[in-house]
C-alpha atoms as one frame of an Amber mdcrd trajectory, in Angstrom:
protein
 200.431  23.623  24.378 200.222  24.845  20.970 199.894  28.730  20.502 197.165
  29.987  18.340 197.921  30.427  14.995 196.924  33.242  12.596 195.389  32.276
   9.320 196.672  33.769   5.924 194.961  34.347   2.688 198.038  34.798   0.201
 197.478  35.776  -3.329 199.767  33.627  -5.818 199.135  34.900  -9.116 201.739
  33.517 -12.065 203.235  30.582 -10.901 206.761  32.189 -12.125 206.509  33.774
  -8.664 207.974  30.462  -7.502 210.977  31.281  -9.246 211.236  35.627  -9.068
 212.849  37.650  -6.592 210.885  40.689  -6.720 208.872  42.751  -3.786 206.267
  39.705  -3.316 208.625  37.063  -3.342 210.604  38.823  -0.267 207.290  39.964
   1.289 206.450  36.153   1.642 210.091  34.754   2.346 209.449  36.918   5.374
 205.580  36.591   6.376 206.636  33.787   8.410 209.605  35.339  10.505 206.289
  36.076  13.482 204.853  32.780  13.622 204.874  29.980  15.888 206.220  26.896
  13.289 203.626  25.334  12.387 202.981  21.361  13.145 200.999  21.352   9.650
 199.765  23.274   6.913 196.397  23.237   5.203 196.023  24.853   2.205 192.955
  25.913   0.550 194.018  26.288  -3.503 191.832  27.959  -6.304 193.714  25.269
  -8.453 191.548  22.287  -6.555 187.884  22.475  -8.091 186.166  19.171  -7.001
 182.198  17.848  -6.599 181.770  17.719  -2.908 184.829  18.406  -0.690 187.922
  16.382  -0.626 191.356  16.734   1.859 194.494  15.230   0.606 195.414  12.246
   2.634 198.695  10.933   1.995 202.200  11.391   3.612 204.188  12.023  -0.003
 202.066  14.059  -1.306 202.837  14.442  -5.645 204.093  18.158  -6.779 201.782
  18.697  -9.277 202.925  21.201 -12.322 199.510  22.597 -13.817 200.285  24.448
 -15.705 202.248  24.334 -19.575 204.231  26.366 -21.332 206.539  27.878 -18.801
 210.265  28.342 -18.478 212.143  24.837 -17.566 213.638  26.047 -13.932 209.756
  25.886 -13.220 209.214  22.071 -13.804 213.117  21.701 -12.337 211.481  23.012
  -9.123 210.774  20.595  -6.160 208.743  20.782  -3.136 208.391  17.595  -1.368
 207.085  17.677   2.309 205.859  14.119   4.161 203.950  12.930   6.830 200.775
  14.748   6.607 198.176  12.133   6.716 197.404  11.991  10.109 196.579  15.784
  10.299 194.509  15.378   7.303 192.185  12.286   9.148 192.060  14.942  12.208
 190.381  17.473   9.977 188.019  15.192   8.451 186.904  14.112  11.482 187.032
  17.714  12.715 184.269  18.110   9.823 182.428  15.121   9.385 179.318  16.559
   9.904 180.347  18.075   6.691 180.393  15.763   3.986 184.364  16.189   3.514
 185.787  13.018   1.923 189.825  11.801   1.972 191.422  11.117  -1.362 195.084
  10.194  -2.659 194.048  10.953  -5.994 195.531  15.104  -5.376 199.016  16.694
  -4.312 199.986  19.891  -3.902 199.447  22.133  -6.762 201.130  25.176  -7.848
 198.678  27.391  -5.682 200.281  25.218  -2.639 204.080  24.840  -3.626 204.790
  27.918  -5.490 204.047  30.067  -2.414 205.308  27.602   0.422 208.606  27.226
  -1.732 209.039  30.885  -0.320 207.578  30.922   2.863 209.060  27.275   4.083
 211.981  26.703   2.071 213.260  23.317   3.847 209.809  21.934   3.199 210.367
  20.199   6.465 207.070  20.885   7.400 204.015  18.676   6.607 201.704  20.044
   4.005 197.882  18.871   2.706 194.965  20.431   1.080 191.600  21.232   1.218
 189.552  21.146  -2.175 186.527  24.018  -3.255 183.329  22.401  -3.818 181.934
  23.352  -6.278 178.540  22.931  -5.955 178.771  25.088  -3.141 177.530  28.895
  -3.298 179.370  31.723  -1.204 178.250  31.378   1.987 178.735  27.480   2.281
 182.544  28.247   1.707 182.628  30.952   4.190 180.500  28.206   6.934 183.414
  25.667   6.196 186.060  28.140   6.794 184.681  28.832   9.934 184.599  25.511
  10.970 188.065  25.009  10.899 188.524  27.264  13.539 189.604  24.496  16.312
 192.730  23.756  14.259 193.949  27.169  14.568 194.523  25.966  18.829 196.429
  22.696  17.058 198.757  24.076  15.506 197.865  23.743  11.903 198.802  27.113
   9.791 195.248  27.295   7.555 196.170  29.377   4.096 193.736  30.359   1.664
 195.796  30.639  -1.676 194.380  32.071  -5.078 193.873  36.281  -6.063 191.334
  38.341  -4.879 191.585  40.211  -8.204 192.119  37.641 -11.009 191.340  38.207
 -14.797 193.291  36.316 -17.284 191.714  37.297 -20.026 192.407  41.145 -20.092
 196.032  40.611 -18.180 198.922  42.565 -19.319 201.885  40.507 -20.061 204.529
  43.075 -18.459 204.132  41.990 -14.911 205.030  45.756 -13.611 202.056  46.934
 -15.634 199.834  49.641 -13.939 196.750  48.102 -12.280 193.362  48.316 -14.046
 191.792  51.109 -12.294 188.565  48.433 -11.791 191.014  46.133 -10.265 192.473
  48.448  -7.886 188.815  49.557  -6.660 187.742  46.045  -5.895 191.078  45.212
  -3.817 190.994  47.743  -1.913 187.245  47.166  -1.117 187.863  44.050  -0.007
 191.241  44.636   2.164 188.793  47.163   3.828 186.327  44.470   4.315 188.420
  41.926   6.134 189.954  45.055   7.707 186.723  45.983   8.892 184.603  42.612
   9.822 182.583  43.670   7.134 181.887  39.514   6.071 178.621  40.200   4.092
 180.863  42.711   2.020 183.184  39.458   1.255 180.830  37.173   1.128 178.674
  39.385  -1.224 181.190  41.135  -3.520 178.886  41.156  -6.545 177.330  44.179
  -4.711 180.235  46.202  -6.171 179.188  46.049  -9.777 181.254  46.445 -12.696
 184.473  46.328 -10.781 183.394  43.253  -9.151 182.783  41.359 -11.985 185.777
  42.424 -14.129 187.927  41.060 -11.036 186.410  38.140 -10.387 185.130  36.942
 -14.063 185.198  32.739 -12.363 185.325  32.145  -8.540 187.777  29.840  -7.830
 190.685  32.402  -6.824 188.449  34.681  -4.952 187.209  31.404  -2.924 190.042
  30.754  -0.779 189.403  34.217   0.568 185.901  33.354   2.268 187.534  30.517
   3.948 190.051  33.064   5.906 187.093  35.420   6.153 185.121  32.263   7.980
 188.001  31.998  10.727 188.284  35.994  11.623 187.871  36.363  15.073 186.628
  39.628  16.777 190.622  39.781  18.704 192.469  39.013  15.769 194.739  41.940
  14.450 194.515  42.052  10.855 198.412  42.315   9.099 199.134  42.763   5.051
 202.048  41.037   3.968 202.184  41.981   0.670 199.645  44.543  -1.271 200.054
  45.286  -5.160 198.847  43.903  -8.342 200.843  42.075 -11.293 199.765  42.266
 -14.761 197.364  45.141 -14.419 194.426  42.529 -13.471 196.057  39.995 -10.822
 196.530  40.619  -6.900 199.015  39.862  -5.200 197.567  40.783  -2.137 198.410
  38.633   0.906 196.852  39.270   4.392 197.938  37.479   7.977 194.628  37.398
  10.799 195.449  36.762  13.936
């Protein structure tokens, strides 16, 4: 019998994280040590924008580099788990009330592989992902996360990857930069939120104003986060593995429920 397993939203920020040892790198190269291995992980990536929803269905999944411009030992990077089709065909049956649709045509992106590279070294584990629809609003992503919650009994580790703070266009290029003070405000409102059961407060972060939108200027980091939000269960203890900001105006912020 499989024991439960927590879910984890993990922020990934630059994908030179993959190839750092800093604080956050050894904060996730240890965020594992307390859970049960996992038979598969799911990932839910802010670097996956599709029409409709789509899970990754094939058992060599492609490492896909998308991103340009960055240091060689990047690209020289491999991450190359197998045999995760027939976890993927159990979810979309799991949701096929839901629309959700199998495709080859994805991998694993940076959002998947530059965190797992950490967290599951050997890569001896099989990996897939989940795609953000996005015709969707909110709420619908939060109503999918939460119907994913029978995997959780399966053994399938669910992470939500992407930045609950993430502005590009105002980052600082020192990495150790001191956080925007707007970008400190709106993580810490929303580590109190998941702290808290306070869903609507996730689900409705535009509430917070300024900060809010300075933060989260395009959705598809701060996503990830409703799906982990959707599987919170009234027992589950709520953990941070890792909470800081790179850049001034991306968090790093990486939380374990359950």
């Amino acid at each position: 019998m499989n024991k439960k397993m927590p879910v984890l939203f993990i922020g990934h920020g630059s994908p030179m994280n993959a190839v750092l040892h800093n604080e956050y790198t050894q904060a996730l190269s240890k965020s594992t040590q307390n859970i049960p291995k996992p038979e598969a992980i799911l990932v839910i990536s802010a670097h996956w924008e599709t029409n409709g929803t789509y899970i990754t269905a094939s058992d060599s999944p492609k490492q896909i580099y998308d991103f340009y411009g960055f240091p060689e030992e990047l690209y020289n990077l491999k991450y190359n788990p197998t045999g995760s089709k027939k976890y993927a065909e159990m979810v979309s049956k799991e949701l096929k009330n839901s629309k959700v649709m199998l495709t080859e045509k994805w991998g694993l992106d940076h959002g998947a592989w530059s965190v797992l590279s950490h967290m599951y070294p050997k890569a001896d584990i099989p990996v897939f992902q989940m795609s953000l629809n996005k015709l969707g609003d909110e709420q619908h992503h939060y109503n999918l996360g939460r119907k994913l919650s029978k995997l959780r009994e399966q053994g399938i580790l669910i992470i939500g990857s992407g930045d609950i703070v993430h502005n590009l266009g105002i980052m600082d290029y020192n990495m150790n930069a001191s956080p925007f003070q707007w970008a400190t405000e709106f993580d810490n409102y929303i580590c109190q939120a998941v702290v808290n059961r306070k869903h609507d407060n996730i689900i409705s972060y535009q509430n917070l104003g300024k900060s809010a939108q300075l933060s989260v200027p395009t959705k598809e980091h701060y996503l990830p986060l409703l799906y982990i939000a959707g599987l919170q269960e009234e027992s589950d203890e709520v953990n941070f593995i890792y909470k800081g900001i790179q850049h001034g105006s991306m968090s790093m912020t990486s939380i374990k429920i359950g």
